[in-house]
Backbone bond lengths (Angstrom), bond angles and torsions (degrees), N, CA, C in turn:
res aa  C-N    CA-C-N  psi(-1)  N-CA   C-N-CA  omega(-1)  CA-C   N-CA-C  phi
1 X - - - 1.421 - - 1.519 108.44 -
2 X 1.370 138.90 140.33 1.166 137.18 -153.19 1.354 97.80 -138.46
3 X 1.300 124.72 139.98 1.554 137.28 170.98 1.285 109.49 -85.57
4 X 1.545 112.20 148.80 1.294 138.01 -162.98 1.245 108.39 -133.50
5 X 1.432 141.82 149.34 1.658 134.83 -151.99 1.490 87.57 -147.72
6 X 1.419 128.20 125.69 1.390 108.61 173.62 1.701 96.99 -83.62
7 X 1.396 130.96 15.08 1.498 127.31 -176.55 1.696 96.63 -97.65
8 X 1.395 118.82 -15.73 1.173 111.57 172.09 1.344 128.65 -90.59
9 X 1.221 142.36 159.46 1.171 129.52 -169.94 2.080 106.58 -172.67
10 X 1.266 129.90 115.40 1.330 127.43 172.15 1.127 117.66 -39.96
11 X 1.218 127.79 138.33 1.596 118.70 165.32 1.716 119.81 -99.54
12 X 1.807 77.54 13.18 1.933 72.20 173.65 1.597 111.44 -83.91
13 X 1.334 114.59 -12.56 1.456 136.81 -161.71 1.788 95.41 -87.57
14 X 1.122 135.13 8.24 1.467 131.95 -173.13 2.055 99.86 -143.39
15 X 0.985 117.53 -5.58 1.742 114.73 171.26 1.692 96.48 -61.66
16 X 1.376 95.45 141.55 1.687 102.11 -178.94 1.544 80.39 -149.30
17 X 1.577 103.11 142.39 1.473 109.54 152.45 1.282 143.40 -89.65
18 X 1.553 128.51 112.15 1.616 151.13 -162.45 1.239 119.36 -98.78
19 X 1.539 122.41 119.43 1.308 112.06 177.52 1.955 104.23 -95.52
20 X 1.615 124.99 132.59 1.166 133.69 -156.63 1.738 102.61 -120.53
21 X 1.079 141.53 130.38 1.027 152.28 178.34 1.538 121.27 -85.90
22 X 1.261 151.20 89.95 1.228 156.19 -136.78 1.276 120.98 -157.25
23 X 1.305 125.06 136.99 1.524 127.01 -165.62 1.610 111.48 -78.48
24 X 1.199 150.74 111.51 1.146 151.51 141.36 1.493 117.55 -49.70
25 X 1.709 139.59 103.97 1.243 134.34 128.45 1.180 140.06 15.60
26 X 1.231 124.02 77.92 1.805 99.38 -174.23 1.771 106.02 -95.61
27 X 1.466 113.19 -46.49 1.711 129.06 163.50 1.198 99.02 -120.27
28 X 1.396 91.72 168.85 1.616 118.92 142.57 1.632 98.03 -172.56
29 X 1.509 91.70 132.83 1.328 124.46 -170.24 1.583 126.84 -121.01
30 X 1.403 127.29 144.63 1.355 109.78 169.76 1.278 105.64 -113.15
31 X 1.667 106.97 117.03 1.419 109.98 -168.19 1.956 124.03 -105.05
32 X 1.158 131.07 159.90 1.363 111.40 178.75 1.577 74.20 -142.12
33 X 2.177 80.68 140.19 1.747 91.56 159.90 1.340 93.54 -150.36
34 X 1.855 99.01 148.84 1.357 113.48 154.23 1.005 131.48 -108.83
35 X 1.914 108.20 175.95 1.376 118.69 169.46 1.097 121.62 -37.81
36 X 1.194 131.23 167.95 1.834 113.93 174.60 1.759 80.58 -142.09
37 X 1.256 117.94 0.60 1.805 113.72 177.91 1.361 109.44 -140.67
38 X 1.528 112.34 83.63 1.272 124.64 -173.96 1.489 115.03 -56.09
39 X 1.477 128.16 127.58 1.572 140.03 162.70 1.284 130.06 -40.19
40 X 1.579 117.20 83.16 1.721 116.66 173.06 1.434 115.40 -50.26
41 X 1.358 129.96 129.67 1.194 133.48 154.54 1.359 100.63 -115.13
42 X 1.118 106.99 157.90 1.696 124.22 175.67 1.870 99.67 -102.06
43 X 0.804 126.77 154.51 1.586 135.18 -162.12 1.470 99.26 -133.71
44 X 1.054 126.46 -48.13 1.662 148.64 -142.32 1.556 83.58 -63.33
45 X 1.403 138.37 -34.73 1.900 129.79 -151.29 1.916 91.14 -121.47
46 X 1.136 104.84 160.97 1.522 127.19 138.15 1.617 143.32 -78.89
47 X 1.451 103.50 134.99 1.859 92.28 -162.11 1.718 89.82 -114.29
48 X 1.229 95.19 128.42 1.706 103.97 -174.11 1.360 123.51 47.37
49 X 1.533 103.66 55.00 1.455 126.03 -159.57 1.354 114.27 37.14
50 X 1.105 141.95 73.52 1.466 140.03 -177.09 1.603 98.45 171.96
51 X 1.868 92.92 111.84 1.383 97.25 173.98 1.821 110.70 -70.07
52 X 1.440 115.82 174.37 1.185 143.83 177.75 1.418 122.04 -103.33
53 X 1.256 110.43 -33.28 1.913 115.99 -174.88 1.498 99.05 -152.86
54 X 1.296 107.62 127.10 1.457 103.75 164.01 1.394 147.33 -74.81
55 X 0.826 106.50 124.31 1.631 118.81 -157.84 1.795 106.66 -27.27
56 X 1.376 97.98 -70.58 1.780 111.36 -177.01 1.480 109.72 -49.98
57 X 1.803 134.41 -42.70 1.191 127.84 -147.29 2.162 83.78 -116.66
58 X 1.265 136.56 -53.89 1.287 143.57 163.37 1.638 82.29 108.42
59 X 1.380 133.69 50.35 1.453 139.17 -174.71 1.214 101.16 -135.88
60 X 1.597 121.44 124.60 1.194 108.98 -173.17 1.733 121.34 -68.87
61 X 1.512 96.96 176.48 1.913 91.94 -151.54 1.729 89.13 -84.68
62 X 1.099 104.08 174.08 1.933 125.37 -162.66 1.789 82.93 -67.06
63 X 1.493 125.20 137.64 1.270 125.06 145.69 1.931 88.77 108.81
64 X 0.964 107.92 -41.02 1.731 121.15 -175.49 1.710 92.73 -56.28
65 X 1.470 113.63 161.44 1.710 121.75 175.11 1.537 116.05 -158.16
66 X 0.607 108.73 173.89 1.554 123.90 159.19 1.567 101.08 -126.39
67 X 1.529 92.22 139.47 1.580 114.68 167.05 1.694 118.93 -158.52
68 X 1.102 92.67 129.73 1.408 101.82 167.70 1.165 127.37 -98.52
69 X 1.639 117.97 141.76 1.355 143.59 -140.80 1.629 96.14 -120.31
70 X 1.241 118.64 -36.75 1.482 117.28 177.77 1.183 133.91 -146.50
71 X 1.646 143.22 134.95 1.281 123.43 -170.98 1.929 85.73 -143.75
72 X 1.303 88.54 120.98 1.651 112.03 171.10 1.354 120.79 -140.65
73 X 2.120 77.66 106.49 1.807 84.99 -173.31 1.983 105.86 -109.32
74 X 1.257 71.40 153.57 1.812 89.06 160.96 1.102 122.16 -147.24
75 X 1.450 114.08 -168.23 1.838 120.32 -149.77 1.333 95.92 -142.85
76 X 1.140 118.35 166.02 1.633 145.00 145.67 1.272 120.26 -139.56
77 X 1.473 112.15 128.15 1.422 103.37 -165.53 1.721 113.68 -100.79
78 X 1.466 160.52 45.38 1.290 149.32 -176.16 1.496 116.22 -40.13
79 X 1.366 101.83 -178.28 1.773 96.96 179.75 1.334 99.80 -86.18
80 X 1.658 99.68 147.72 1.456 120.84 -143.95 1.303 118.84 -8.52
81 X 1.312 108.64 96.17 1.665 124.33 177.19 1.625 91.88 172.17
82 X 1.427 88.90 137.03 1.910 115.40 166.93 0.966 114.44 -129.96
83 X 1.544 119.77 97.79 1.609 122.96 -177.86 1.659 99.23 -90.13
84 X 1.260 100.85 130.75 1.555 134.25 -162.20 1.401 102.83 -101.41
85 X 1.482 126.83 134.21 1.529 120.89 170.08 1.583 97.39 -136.22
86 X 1.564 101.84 154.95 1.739 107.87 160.08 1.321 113.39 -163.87
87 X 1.361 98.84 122.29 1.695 128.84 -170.77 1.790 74.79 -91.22
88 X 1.416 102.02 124.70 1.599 132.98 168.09 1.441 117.60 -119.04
89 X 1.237 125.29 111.66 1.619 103.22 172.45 1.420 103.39 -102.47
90 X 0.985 108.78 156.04 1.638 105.52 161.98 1.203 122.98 -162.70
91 X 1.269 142.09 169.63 1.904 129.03 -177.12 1.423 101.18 -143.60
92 X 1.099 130.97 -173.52 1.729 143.09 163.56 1.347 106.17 -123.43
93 X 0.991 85.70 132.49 1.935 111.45 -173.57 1.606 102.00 -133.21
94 X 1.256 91.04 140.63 1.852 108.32 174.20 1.727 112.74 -74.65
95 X 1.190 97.31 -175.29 1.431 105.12 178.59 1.836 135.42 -47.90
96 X 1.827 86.20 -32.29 1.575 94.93 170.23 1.472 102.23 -84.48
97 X 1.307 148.07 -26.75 1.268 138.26 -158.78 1.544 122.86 108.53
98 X 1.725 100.00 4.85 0.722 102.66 -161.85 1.681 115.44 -91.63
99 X 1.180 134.48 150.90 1.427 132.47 -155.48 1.768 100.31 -86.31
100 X 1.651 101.16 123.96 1.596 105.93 169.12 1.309 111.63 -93.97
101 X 1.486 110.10 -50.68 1.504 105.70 -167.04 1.592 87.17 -145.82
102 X 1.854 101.97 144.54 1.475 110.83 -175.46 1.667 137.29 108.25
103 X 0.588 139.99 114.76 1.881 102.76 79.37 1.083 128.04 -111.86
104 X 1.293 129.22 109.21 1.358 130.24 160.28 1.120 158.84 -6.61
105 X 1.654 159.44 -26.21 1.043 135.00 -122.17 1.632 140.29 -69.51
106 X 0.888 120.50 158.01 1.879 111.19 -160.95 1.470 90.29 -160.40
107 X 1.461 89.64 129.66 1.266 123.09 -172.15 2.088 100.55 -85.78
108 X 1.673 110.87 128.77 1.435 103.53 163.16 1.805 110.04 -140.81
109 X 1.095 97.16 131.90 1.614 89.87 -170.84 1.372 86.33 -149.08
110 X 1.643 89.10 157.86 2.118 118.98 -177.68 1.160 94.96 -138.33
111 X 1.422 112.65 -176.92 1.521 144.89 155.70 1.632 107.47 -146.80
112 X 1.684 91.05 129.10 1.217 114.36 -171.83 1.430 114.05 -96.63
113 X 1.310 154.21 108.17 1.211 122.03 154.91 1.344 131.13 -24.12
114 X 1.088 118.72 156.70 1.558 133.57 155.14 1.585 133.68 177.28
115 X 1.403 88.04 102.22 1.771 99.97 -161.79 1.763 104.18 -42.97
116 X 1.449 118.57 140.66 1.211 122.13 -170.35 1.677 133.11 62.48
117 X 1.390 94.37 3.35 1.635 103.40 -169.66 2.340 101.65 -62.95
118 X 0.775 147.68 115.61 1.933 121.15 171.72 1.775 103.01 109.60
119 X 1.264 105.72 -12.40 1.540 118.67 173.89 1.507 138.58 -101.26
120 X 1.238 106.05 126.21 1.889 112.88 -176.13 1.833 83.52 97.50
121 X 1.456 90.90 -164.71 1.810 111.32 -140.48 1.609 78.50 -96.21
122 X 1.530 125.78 -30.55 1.265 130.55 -163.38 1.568 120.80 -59.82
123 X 1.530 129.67 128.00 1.244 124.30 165.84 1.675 124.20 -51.81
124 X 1.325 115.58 129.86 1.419 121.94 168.70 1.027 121.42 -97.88
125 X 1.828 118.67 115.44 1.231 139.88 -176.51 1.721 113.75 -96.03
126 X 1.202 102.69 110.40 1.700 118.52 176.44 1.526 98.42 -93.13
127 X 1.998 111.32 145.13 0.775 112.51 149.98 1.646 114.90 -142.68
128 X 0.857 128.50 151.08 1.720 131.46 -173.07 1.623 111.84 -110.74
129 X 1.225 135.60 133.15 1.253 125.22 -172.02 1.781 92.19 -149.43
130 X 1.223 103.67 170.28 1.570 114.52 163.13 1.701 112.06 66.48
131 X 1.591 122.81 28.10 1.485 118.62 -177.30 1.156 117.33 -83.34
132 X 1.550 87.85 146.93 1.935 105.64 -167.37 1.166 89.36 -137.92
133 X 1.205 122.41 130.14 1.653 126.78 116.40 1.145 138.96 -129.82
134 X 1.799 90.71 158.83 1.148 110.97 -160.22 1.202 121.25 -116.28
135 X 1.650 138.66 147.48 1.629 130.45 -143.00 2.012 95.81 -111.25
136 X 1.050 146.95 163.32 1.101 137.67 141.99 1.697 108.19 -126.15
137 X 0.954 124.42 112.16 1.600 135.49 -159.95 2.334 104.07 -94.04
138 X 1.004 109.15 134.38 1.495 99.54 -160.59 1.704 94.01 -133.87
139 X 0.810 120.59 89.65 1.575 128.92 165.59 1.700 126.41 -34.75
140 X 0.931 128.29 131.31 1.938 124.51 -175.99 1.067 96.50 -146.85
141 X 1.422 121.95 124.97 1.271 124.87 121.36 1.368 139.93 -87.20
142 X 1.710 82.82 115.53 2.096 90.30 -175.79 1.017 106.80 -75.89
143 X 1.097 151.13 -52.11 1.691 131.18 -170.49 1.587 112.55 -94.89
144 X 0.992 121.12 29.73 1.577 126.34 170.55 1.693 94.25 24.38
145 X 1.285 101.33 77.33 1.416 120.07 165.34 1.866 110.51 -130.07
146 X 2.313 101.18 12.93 1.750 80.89 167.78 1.724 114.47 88.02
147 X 1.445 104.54 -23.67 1.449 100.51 173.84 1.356 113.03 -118.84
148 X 1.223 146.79 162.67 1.476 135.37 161.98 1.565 119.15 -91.61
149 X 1.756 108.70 135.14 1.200 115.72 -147.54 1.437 86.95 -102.17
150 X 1.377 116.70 -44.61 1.285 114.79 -150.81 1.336 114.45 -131.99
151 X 1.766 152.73 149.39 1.346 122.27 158.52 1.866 94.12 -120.82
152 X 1.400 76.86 160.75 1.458 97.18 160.81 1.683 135.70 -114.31
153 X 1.674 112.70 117.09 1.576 99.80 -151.10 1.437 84.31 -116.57
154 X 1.609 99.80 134.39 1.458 131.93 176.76 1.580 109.08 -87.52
155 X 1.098 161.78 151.18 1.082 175.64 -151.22 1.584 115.02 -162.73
156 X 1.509 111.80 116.50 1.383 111.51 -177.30 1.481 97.86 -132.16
157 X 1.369 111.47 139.90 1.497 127.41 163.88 0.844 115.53 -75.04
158 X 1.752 125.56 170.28 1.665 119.17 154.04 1.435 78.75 -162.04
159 X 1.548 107.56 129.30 1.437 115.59 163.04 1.399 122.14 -145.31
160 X 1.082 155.06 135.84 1.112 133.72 135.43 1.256 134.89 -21.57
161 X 1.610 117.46 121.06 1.812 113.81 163.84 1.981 104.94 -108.56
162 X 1.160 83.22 162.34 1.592 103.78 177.14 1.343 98.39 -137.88
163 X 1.282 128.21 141.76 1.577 136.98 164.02 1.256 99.01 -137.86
164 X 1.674 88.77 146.77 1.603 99.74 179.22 1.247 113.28 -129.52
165 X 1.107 136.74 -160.42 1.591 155.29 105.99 1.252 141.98 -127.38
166 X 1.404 109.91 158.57 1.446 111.68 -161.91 1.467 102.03 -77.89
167 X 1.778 118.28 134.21 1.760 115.37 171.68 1.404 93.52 -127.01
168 X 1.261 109.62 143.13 1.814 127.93 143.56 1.522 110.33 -77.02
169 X 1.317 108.99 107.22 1.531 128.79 158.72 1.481 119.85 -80.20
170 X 1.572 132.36 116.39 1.333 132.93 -178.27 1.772 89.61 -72.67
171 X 0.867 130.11 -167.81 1.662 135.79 -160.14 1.618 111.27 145.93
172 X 1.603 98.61 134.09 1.989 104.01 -173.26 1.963 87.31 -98.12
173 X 0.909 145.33 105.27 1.253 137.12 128.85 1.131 152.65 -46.32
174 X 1.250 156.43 124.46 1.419 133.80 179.50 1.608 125.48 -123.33
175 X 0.963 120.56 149.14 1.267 119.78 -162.00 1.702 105.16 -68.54
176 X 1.292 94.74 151.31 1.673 100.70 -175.20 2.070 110.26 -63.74
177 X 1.148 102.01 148.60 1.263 103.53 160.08 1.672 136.71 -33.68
178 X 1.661 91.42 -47.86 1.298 129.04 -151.80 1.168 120.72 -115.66
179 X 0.944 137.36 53.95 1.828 137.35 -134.89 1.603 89.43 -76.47
């Protein structure tokens, strides 16, 4: 004769089948893109009496910066390809914060591969994490008069992408012990 517990109970007797909605992986990449239309500044004047780059070296002066104020990116997704954009603004400001030249905006966009990225009935989920940029500043003298007139500032990204897609997973669940 065998004892029976009404505190006991199988848990094979509570599996039900659930369909679960969950992101599938397609990449993830660490990507860098640049400007492809480098930023004229003029060097030659002062902005609120206080130059920005020095004339002789075209490097900005000790205490001077660049900073950016905004980075708004977006995507487009085609079959396998994610064309990437980012509207950046940014200006150089001196030591108080105060604005020399700017604000900016500069356009930087790529296309990434990614096998399956825009394909099947399924939604494609982008995500971007980890953004940096970074300035590379390029000195000219246009009238070869010995001083620098002008620079040209390059803008490079580096971000992480993630792509996904949306899957329906069939799945046996079971109800908790413990409601």
């Amino acid at each position: 004769m065998g004892f029976q517990s009404p505190q006991f109970d199988f848990i094979d007797q509570r599996f039900s089948p659930r369909h679960m909605k969950t992101l599938e992986v397609l990449c993830s990449k660490h990507v860098q893109a640049t400007s492809s239309d480098p930023q004229e500044i003029d060097i030659s004047g002062t902005y609120n009496g206080t130059p920005a780059f020095s004339p002789a070296t075209g490097q900005l002066l000790p205490g001077n910066r660049i900073v950016v104020s905004d980075i708004d990116p977006g995507a487009t997704v085609i079959p396998n390809k994610v064309c990437n954009i980012f509207l950046v603004t940014w200006s150089i400001v001196d030591s108080t914060g105060d604005v020399l030249e700017g604000p900016f905006t500069t356009t930087v966009a790529d296309a990434v591969k990614c096998p399956g990225a825009g394909l099947g009935p399924n939604q494609t989920v982008i995500q971007k994490h980890d953004i940096q940029v970074m300035f590379c500043t390029t000195p000219v003298d246009t009238d070869d008069d010995g001083a620098f007139d002008v620079v040209y500032v390059t803008l490079d990204v580096e971000y992480c992408l993630v792509v996904a897609q949306e899957v329906v997973l069939k799945v046996n669940v079971a109800q908790p012990f413990c409601p």
